[in-house]
C-alpha positions in Angstrom: -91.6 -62.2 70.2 -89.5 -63.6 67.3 -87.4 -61.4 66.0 -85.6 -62.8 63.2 -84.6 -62.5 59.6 -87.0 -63.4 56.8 -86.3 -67.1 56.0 -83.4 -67.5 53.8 -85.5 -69.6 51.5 -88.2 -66.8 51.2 -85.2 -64.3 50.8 -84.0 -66.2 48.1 -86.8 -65.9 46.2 -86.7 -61.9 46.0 -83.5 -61.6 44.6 -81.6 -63.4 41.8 -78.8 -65.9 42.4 -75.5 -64.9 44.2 -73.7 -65.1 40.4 -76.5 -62.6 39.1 -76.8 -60.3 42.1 -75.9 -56.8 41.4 -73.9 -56.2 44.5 -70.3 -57.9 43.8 -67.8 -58.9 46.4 -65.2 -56.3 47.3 -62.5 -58.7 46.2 -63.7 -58.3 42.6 -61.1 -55.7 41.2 -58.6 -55.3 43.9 -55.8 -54.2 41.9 -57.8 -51.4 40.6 -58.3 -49.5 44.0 -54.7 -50.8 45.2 -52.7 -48.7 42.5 -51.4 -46.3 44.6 -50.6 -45.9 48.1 -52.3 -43.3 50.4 -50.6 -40.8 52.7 -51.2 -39.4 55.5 -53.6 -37.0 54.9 -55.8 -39.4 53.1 -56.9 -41.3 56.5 -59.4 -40.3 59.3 -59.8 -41.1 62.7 -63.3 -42.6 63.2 -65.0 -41.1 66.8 -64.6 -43.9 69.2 -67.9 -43.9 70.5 -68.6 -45.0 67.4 -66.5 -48.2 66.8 -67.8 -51.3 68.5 -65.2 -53.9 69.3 -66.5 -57.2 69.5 -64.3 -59.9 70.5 -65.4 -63.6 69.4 -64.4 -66.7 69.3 -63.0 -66.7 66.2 -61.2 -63.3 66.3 -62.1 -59.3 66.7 -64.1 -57.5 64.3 -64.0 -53.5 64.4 -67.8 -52.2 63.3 -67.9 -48.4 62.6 -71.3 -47.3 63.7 -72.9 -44.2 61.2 -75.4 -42.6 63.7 -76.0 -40.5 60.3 -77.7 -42.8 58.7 -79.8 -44.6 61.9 -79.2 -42.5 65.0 -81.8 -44.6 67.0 -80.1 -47.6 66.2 -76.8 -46.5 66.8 -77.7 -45.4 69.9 -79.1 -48.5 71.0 -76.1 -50.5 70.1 -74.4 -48.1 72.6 -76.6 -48.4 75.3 -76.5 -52.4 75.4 -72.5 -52.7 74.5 -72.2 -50.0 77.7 -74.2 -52.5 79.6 -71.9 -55.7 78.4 -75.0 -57.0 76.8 -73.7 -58.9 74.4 -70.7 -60.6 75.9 -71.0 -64.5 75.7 -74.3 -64.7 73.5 -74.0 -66.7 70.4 -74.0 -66.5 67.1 -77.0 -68.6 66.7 -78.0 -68.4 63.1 -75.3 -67.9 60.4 -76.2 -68.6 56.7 -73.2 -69.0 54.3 -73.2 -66.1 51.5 -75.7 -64.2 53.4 -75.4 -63.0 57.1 -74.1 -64.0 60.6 -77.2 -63.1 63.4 -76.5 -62.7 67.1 -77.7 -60.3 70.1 -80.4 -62.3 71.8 -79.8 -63.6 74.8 -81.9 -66.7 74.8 -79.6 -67.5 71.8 -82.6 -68.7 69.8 -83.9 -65.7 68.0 -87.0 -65.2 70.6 -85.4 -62.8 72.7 -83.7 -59.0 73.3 -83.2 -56.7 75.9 -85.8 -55.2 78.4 -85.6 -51.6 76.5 -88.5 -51.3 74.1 -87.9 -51.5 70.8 -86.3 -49.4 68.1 -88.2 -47.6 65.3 -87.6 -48.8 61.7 -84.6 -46.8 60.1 -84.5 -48.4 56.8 -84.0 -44.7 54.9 -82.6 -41.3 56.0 -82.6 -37.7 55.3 -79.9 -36.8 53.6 -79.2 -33.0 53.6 -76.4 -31.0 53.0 -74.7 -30.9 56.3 -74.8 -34.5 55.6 -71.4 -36.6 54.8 -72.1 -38.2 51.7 -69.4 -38.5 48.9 -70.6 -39.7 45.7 -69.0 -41.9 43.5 -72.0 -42.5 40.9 -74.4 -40.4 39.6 -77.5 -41.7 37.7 -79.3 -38.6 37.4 -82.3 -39.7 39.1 -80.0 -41.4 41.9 -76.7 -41.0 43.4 -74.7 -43.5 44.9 -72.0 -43.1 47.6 -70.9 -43.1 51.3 -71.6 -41.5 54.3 -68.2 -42.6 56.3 -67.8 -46.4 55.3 -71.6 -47.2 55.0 -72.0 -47.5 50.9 -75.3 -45.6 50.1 -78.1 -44.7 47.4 -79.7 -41.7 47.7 -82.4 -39.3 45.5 -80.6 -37.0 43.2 -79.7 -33.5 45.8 -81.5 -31.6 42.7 -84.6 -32.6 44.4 -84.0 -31.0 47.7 -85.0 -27.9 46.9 -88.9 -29.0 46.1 -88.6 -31.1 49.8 -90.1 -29.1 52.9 -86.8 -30.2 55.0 -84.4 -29.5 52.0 -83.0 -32.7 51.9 -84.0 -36.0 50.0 -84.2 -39.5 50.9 -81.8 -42.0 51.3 -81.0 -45.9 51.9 -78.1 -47.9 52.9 -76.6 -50.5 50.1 -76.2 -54.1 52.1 -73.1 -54.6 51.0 -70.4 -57.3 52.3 -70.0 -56.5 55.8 -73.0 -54.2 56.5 -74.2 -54.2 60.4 -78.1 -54.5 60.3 -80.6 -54.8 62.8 -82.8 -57.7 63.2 -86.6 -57.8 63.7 -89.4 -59.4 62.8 -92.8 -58.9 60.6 -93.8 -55.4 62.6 -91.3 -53.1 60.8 -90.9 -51.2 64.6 -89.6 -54.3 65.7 -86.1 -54.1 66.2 -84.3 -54.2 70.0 -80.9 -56.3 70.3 -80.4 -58.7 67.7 -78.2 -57.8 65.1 -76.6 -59.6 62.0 -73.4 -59.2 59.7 -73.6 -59.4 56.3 -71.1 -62.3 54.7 -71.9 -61.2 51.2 -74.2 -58.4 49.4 -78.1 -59.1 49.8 -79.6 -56.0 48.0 -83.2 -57.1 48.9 -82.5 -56.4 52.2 -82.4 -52.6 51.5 -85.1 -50.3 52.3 -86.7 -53.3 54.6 -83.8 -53.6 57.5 -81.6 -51.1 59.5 -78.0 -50.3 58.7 -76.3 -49.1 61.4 -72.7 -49.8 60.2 -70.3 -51.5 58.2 -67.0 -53.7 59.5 -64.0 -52.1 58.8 -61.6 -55.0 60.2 -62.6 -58.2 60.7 -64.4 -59.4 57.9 -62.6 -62.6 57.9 -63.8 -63.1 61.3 -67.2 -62.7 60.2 -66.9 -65.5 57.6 -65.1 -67.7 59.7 -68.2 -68.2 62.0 -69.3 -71.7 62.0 -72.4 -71.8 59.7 -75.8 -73.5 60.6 -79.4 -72.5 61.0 -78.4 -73.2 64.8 -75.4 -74.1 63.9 -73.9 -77.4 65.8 -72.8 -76.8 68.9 -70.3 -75.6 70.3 -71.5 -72.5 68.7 -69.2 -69.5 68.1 -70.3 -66.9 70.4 -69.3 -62.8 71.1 -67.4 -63.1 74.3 -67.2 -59.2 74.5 -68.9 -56.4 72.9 -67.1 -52.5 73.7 -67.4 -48.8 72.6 -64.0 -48.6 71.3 -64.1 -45.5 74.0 -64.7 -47.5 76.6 -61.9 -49.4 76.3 -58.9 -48.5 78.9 -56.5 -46.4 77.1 -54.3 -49.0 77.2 -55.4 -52.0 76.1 -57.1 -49.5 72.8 -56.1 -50.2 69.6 -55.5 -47.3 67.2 -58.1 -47.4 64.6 -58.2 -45.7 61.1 -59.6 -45.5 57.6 -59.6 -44.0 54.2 -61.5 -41.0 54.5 -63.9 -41.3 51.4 -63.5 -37.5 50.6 -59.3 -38.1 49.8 -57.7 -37.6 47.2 -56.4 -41.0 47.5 -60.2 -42.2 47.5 -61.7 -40.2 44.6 -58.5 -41.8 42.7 -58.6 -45.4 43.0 -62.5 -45.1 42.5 -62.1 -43.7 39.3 -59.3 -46.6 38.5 -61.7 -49.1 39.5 -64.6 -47.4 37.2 -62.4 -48.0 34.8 -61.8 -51.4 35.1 -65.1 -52.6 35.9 -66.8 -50.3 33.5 -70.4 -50.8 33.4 -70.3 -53.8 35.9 -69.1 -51.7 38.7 -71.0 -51.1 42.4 -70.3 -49.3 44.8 -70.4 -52.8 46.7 -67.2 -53.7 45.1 -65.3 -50.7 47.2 -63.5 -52.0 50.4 -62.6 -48.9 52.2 -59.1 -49.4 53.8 -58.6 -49.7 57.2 -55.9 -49.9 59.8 -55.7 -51.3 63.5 -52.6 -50.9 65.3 
Protein backbone atom coordinates (compact mmCIF):
# COMPACT_ATOMS: atom_id res chain seq x y z
CA UNK A 1 0.00 0.00 0.00
CA UNK A 2 1.18 3.65 -0.57
CA UNK A 3 -0.54 5.88 1.05
CA UNK A 4 0.60 9.16 0.35
CA UNK A 5 -0.26 12.71 -0.84
CA UNK A 6 -0.63 13.47 -4.47
CA UNK A 7 2.87 14.62 -5.67
CA UNK A 8 3.50 18.13 -4.92
CA UNK A 9 4.43 18.77 -8.49
CA UNK A 10 1.00 17.26 -9.68
CA UNK A 11 -0.63 19.33 -6.84
CA UNK A 12 0.87 22.31 -8.08
CA UNK A 13 -0.54 22.10 -11.11
CA UNK A 14 -4.37 22.23 -9.82
CA UNK A 15 -4.13 25.28 -8.08
CA UNK A 16 -2.50 28.75 -8.87
CA UNK A 17 0.65 30.00 -7.28
CA UNK A 18 1.04 30.48 -3.45
CA UNK A 19 0.85 34.64 -4.27
CA UNK A 20 -2.54 33.89 -6.31
CA UNK A 21 -4.16 31.26 -4.00
CA UNK A 22 -7.36 32.36 -2.49
CA UNK A 23 -6.71 31.05 0.96
CA UNK A 24 -4.31 33.86 2.67
CA UNK A 25 -2.10 33.26 5.64
CA UNK A 26 -3.73 34.08 9.01
CA UNK A 27 -0.98 36.68 9.61
CA UNK A 28 -2.45 38.75 6.76
CA UNK A 29 -4.55 41.38 8.87
CA UNK A 30 -3.58 40.78 12.43
CA UNK A 31 -4.39 44.02 13.77
CA UNK A 32 -7.77 43.81 12.53
CA UNK A 33 -8.99 40.76 14.63
CA UNK A 34 -6.56 42.00 17.62
CA UNK A 35 -8.57 45.30 18.38
CA UNK A 36 -10.02 44.38 21.35
CA UNK A 37 -9.48 42.07 23.99
CA UNK A 38 -11.83 39.11 24.92
CA UNK A 39 -13.15 38.27 28.39
CA UNK A 40 -14.02 35.65 29.96
CA UNK A 41 -17.09 34.68 28.64
CA UNK A 42 -15.77 34.79 25.14
CA UNK A 43 -13.58 31.51 25.58
CA UNK A 44 -14.47 27.73 25.57
CA UNK A 45 -13.15 24.75 26.95
CA UNK A 46 -12.47 22.29 24.09
CA UNK A 47 -13.55 18.33 25.32
CA UNK A 48 -10.30 16.75 26.06
CA UNK A 49 -10.90 13.72 24.31
CA UNK A 50 -10.68 15.76 21.59
CA UNK A 51 -7.32 17.58 21.83
CA UNK A 52 -4.31 15.57 20.68
CA UNK A 53 -1.04 16.57 22.20
CA UNK A 54 1.77 15.58 20.18
CA UNK A 55 5.13 16.18 21.46
CA UNK A 56 7.98 16.52 18.76
CA UNK A 57 11.21 17.22 18.35
CA UNK A 58 10.89 20.54 17.72
CA UNK A 59 8.13 21.50 20.26
CA UNK A 60 4.24 20.56 21.26
CA UNK A 61 1.53 21.17 18.99
CA UNK A 62 -2.21 21.15 20.45
CA UNK A 63 -4.67 19.70 17.48
CA UNK A 64 -8.41 20.08 18.32
CA UNK A 65 -10.10 17.14 16.71
CA UNK A 66 -13.94 18.18 15.19
CA UNK A 67 -15.59 14.55 15.24
CA UNK A 68 -18.51 16.88 13.61
CA UNK A 69 -17.14 17.22 10.63
CA UNK A 70 -15.26 13.38 10.25
CA UNK A 71 -16.41 11.28 13.21
CA UNK A 72 -14.68 8.12 11.65
CA UNK A 73 -11.50 9.87 11.44
CA UNK A 74 -11.59 11.36 14.59
CA UNK A 75 -12.17 8.32 16.10
CA UNK A 76 -9.44 6.65 14.56
CA UNK A 77 -6.95 9.23 15.66
CA UNK A 78 -8.17 8.19 19.07
CA UNK A 79 -7.86 4.70 18.87
CA UNK A 80 -4.03 4.76 17.62
CA UNK A 81 -2.98 7.89 20.03
CA UNK A 82 -4.66 5.49 22.98
CA UNK A 83 -2.47 2.83 21.71
CA UNK A 84 0.85 5.30 21.66
CA UNK A 85 0.97 4.66 17.93
CA UNK A 86 2.58 7.45 16.94
CA UNK A 87 5.25 8.09 19.50
CA UNK A 88 8.81 8.09 17.79
CA UNK A 89 7.57 7.87 13.95
CA UNK A 90 8.92 10.52 11.77
CA UNK A 91 7.99 13.15 9.97
CA UNK A 92 9.08 11.76 6.81
CA UNK A 93 7.78 13.99 4.11
CA UNK A 94 7.45 17.80 4.77
CA UNK A 95 7.06 20.24 1.78
CA UNK A 96 7.68 23.90 2.52
CA UNK A 97 4.38 26.03 1.97
CA UNK A 98 2.35 23.02 1.77
CA UNK A 99 2.17 20.26 4.56
CA UNK A 100 4.20 18.21 7.10
CA UNK A 101 3.14 14.12 6.71
CA UNK A 102 3.79 11.60 9.42
CA UNK A 103 1.81 8.47 11.04
CA UNK A 104 3.35 5.53 9.28
CA UNK A 105 5.47 3.47 10.98
CA UNK A 106 7.77 2.29 8.36
CA UNK A 107 8.52 6.05 8.10
CA UNK A 108 8.41 5.91 4.26
CA UNK A 109 4.82 6.46 3.34
CA UNK A 110 4.10 2.53 2.59
CA UNK A 111 2.78 1.78 5.87
CA UNK A 112 -0.22 2.21 8.75
CA UNK A 113 -1.68 0.45 11.37
CA UNK A 114 -3.22 -3.14 11.39
CA UNK A 115 -6.95 -1.61 11.67
CA UNK A 116 -8.55 -1.42 8.25
CA UNK A 117 -8.94 1.57 6.72
CA UNK A 118 -11.08 4.65 7.19
CA UNK A 119 -13.95 5.66 4.79
CA UNK A 120 -13.36 8.93 2.83
CA UNK A 121 -14.81 12.01 4.90
CA UNK A 122 -14.10 14.73 2.50
CA UNK A 123 -17.86 16.41 3.12
CA UNK A 124 -20.41 16.35 6.03
CA UNK A 125 -23.96 16.81 6.84
CA UNK A 126 -24.47 19.83 8.23
CA UNK A 127 -27.86 20.13 10.07
CA UNK A 128 -29.09 22.30 12.52
CA UNK A 129 -28.02 20.71 15.68
CA UNK A 130 -24.79 21.28 13.89
CA UNK A 131 -22.15 24.00 15.33
CA UNK A 132 -21.54 26.05 12.50
CA UNK A 133 -21.10 29.94 12.88
CA UNK A 134 -21.04 31.75 9.75
CA UNK A 135 -19.06 34.51 8.96
CA UNK A 136 -19.84 34.78 5.01
CA UNK A 137 -22.73 34.32 3.25
CA UNK A 138 -22.77 34.07 -0.61
CA UNK A 139 -26.17 33.18 -1.10
CA UNK A 140 -25.54 29.98 -2.79
CA UNK A 141 -22.77 29.16 -0.05
CA UNK A 142 -21.91 29.93 3.41
CA UNK A 143 -18.70 30.03 4.88
CA UNK A 144 -17.76 29.46 8.61
CA UNK A 145 -16.68 27.18 11.53
CA UNK A 146 -17.74 24.33 13.20
CA UNK A 147 -15.27 24.82 16.55
CA UNK A 148 -11.84 25.93 14.97
CA UNK A 149 -12.18 23.95 11.62
CA UNK A 150 -12.88 27.00 8.92
CA UNK A 151 -15.73 25.57 6.67
CA UNK A 152 -17.91 25.97 3.37
CA UNK A 153 -21.11 24.70 3.36
CA UNK A 154 -24.52 24.80 0.89
CA UNK A 155 -26.75 27.74 1.75
CA UNK A 156 -29.27 26.10 5.06
CA UNK A 157 -32.14 27.44 2.60
CA UNK A 158 -31.65 24.23 0.89
CA UNK A 159 -32.31 21.98 3.78
CA UNK A 160 -35.64 21.85 3.65
CA UNK A 161 -35.78 20.17 -0.09
CA UNK A 162 -32.98 17.49 1.45
CA UNK A 163 -34.51 14.04 2.72
CA UNK A 164 -32.16 14.40 6.08
CA UNK A 165 -32.88 18.19 6.44
CA UNK A 166 -29.51 19.23 6.25
CA UNK A 167 -27.06 20.23 3.32
CA UNK A 168 -23.65 19.43 2.52
CA UNK A 169 -20.61 20.60 3.68
CA UNK A 170 -16.58 20.65 3.27
CA UNK A 171 -13.73 21.67 5.30
CA UNK A 172 -11.48 24.87 3.95
CA UNK A 173 -7.56 23.60 4.19
CA UNK A 174 -6.55 26.38 5.72
CA UNK A 175 -2.98 26.98 7.58
CA UNK A 176 -2.90 24.41 10.15
CA UNK A 177 -5.65 22.02 8.99
CA UNK A 178 -5.13 18.18 10.29
CA UNK A 179 -5.87 15.92 7.27
CA UNK A 180 -5.69 12.42 6.61
CA UNK A 181 -3.43 10.82 4.22
CA UNK A 182 -4.24 8.13 1.56
CA UNK A 183 -3.68 7.18 -1.58
CA UNK A 184 -5.57 6.86 -5.11
CA UNK A 185 -8.61 4.61 -3.62
CA UNK A 186 -10.51 7.55 -1.95
CA UNK A 187 -11.42 4.70 1.15
CA UNK A 188 -7.91 4.67 1.73
CA UNK A 189 -7.05 6.35 4.72
CA UNK A 190 -5.63 4.44 8.07
CA UNK A 191 -2.70 6.25 10.15
CA UNK A 192 -0.86 8.71 8.25
CA UNK A 193 -1.76 12.13 8.72
CA UNK A 194 -0.34 15.52 7.60
CA UNK A 195 -0.34 19.28 8.83
CA UNK A 196 -0.95 21.90 6.64
CA UNK A 197 2.06 24.68 6.66
CA UNK A 198 0.01 27.08 4.49
CA UNK A 199 -3.56 27.02 2.69
CA UNK A 200 -3.90 24.35 -0.23
CA UNK A 201 -7.58 24.86 -1.33
CA UNK A 202 -7.29 21.95 -3.95
CA UNK A 203 -7.01 19.77 -1.26
CA UNK A 204 -10.73 20.33 -0.31
CA UNK A 205 -13.41 17.96 -1.10
CA UNK A 206 -10.54 15.27 -2.04
CA UNK A 207 -8.87 14.68 1.72
CA UNK A 208 -10.18 14.34 5.29
CA UNK A 209 -10.15 17.22 7.86
CA UNK A 210 -10.19 15.99 11.03
CA UNK A 211 -8.91 19.10 12.84
CA UNK A 212 -7.11 22.23 13.00
CA UNK A 213 -3.85 23.24 15.42
CA UNK A 214 -4.77 25.56 17.82
CA UNK A 215 -1.12 25.91 19.42
CA UNK A 216 1.78 25.02 17.88
CA UNK A 217 1.79 26.20 14.49
CA UNK A 218 5.23 27.31 14.74
CA UNK A 219 6.20 23.94 15.55
CA UNK A 220 4.66 22.67 12.56
CA UNK A 221 6.80 24.98 10.38
CA UNK A 222 9.79 24.46 12.14
CA UNK A 223 9.96 20.82 10.94
CA UNK A 224 12.99 20.16 8.91
CA UNK A 225 11.67 20.16 5.19
CA UNK A 226 12.64 17.41 2.59
CA UNK A 227 10.86 14.90 0.44
CA UNK A 228 12.62 12.51 3.06
CA UNK A 229 14.06 15.07 4.56
CA UNK A 230 17.98 14.46 5.59
CA UNK A 231 18.36 12.69 8.39
CA UNK A 232 18.18 13.06 11.47
CA UNK A 233 14.66 13.55 10.67
CA UNK A 234 12.25 15.35 13.10
CA UNK A 235 10.12 12.81 14.53
CA UNK A 236 6.63 12.77 17.01
CA UNK A 237 8.15 11.37 20.20
CA UNK A 238 4.61 11.27 21.83
CA UNK A 239 1.15 11.46 20.61
CA UNK A 240 -1.91 11.77 23.71
CA UNK A 241 -5.66 12.45 24.15
CA UNK A 242 -5.31 15.57 26.03
CA UNK A 243 -7.64 13.27 28.56
CA UNK A 244 -5.36 10.87 28.84
CA UNK A 245 -2.82 12.83 30.10
CA UNK A 246 -2.31 12.60 34.18
CA UNK A 247 -4.04 15.40 35.71
CA UNK A 248 -1.04 16.65 36.55
CA UNK A 249 1.22 16.97 34.00
CA UNK A 250 -2.30 18.49 31.81
CA UNK A 251 -2.04 21.71 30.44
CA UNK A 252 -5.18 23.95 30.57
CA UNK A 253 -6.32 24.40 27.17
CA UNK A 254 -8.73 27.17 25.68
CA UNK A 255 -10.04 29.03 22.70
CA UNK A 256 -12.19 31.75 21.33
CA UNK A 257 -15.52 30.29 21.06
CA UNK A 258 -16.45 31.33 17.47
CA UNK A 259 -20.17 32.09 18.62
CA UNK A 260 -18.67 35.30 21.10
CA UNK A 261 -19.23 38.35 21.03
CA UNK A 262 -15.70 38.92 21.05
CA UNK A 263 -15.51 36.68 17.77
CA UNK A 264 -18.44 38.02 15.62
CA UNK A 265 -16.54 41.54 16.40
CA UNK A 266 -13.08 41.24 15.31
CA UNK A 267 -14.53 39.33 12.16
CA UNK A 268 -16.47 42.08 11.19
CA UNK A 269 -13.19 44.48 11.86
CA UNK A 270 -11.21 42.24 9.73
CA UNK A 271 -14.10 42.36 6.84
CA UNK A 272 -13.55 45.58 6.90
CA UNK A 273 -10.11 45.78 6.42
CA UNK A 274 -9.70 43.17 3.94
CA UNK A 275 -12.80 44.01 2.17
CA UNK A 276 -13.29 41.87 -0.84
CA UNK A 277 -9.89 40.02 -0.40
CA UNK A 278 -10.94 38.49 2.84
CA UNK A 279 -11.17 34.38 3.68
CA UNK A 280 -12.12 32.83 6.13
CA UNK A 281 -8.48 31.31 5.99
CA UNK A 282 -7.18 34.59 7.13
CA UNK A 283 -8.98 34.00 10.77
CA UNK A 284 -6.56 32.50 13.50
CA UNK A 285 -8.85 31.60 16.22
CA UNK A 286 -7.10 32.45 19.63
CA UNK A 287 -5.97 30.10 21.81
CA UNK A 288 -4.44 29.65 25.20
CA UNK A 289 -2.29 26.80 27.02
CA UNK A 290 -1.40 27.21 30.46
Amino acid sequence: MRTILLAAAALAALVPAASAAPHRSAAAAPEAIAAAQPGPADWRTPDPNDVLVIDTSKGRIFVEMVPEVAPQTVQRMRELAHANFFDGLKFFRVVEKFMDQTGDPQNTGSGGSDKPNVPGEFTFRRGADTPFIMVADQTVDEIGFVKTVPVMTQSMMLAPMTKDQKVTGWALFCPGIAGFARDDNPDSGNSQFFLMRAGYPSLEKRYTAWGRVIAGQDVVTAIKVGEPPTEPMDRMERVRLLADLPEAQRPKVRVIDPKSPWFRGAIDRMRRARGADFSACDVEIPSEVR
